[in-house]
PLY file of the C-alpha trace (Angstrom):
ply
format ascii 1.0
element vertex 101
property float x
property float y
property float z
element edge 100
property int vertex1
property int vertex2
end_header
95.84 97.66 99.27
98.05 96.59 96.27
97.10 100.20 94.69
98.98 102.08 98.10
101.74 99.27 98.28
103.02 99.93 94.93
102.08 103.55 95.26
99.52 103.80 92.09
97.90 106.38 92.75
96.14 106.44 89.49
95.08 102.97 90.31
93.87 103.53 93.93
91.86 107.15 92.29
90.21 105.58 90.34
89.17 102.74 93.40
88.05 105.45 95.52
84.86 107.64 95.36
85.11 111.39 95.31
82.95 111.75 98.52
85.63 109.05 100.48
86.48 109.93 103.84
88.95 108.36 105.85
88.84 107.54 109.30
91.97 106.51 111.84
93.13 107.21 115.61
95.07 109.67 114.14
92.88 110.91 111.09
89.07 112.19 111.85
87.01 111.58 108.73
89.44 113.41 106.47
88.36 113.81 102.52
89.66 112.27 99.81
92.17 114.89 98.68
93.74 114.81 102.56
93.51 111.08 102.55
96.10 111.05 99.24
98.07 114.29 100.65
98.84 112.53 104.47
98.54 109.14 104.17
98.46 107.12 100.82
102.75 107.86 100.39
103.21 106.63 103.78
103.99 103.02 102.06
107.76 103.62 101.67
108.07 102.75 105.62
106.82 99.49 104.59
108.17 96.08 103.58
105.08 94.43 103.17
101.60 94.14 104.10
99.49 90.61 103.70
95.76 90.10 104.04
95.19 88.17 106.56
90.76 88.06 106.21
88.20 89.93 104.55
84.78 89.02 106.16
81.13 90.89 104.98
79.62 93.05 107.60
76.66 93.80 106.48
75.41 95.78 103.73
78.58 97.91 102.00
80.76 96.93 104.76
83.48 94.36 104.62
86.15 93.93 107.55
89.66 93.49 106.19
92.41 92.14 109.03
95.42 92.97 107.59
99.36 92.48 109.40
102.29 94.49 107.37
106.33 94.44 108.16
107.72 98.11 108.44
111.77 97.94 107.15
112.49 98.11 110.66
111.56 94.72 111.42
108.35 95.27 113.32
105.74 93.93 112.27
101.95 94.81 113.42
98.10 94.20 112.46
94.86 96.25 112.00
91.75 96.10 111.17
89.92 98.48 108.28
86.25 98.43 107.88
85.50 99.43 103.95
82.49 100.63 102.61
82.34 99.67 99.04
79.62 101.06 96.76
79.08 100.58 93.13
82.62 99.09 93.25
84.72 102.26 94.40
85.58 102.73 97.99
83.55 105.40 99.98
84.77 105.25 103.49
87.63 103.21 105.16
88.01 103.52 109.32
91.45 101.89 110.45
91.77 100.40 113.83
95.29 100.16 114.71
96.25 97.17 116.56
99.79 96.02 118.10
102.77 94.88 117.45
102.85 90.92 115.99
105.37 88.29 117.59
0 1
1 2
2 3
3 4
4 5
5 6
6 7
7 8
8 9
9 10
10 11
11 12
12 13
13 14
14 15
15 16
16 17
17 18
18 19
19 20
20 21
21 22
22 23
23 24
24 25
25 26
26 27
27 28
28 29
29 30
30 31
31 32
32 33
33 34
34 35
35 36
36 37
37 38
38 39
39 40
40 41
41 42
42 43
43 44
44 45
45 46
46 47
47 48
48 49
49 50
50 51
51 52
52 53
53 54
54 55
55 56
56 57
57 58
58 59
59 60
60 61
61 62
62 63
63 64
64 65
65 66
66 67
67 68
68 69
69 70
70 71
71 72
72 73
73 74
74 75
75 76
76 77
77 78
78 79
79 80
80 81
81 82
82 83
83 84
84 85
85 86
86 87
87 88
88 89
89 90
90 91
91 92
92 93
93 94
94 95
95 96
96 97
97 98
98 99
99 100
């Protein structure tokens, strides 16, 4: 997450497998290449983004709740399920939620 805030992507390549794919309501299991073309320099619409909770789910998973300010004011949360394996990121599946306060 700090890798796509501060928009290192030679940080957040070297995080994430070659074989990632990347999962969202509006993204269906896109590779890694379309994953860094579409949406890692989406970040300048944000202000800031906070972990919230990062809980195990079993086996490579871990569920990350997550709320982040856009620079309009709004601010909103989701939930990511990761799958980390031999510490680089192989799959990540957003689940957008609403807006916060």
């Amino acid at each position: 997450m700090e890798s796509y805030i501060a928009q290192d992507r030679e940080r957040a390549e070297r995080l994430i497998a070659d074989d990632y794919r990347f999962t969202s309501p509006q993204d269906d299991h896109i590779d890694r290449a379309a994953f860094f073309a579409r949406c890692f320099p989406t970040a300048e619409r944000l202000r800031a983004q906070e972990i919230l909770a990062v809980v195990p789910a079993g086996g490579d998973d871990v569920f990350l709740l997550y709320e982040y300010e856009l620079k309009t004011g709004e601010r909103h949360r989701n939930v990511e399920v990761a799958t980390v394996r031999d510490g680089r990121i192989t799959e990540t599946q957003v689940f957008f939620g609403g807006r916060v306060g």
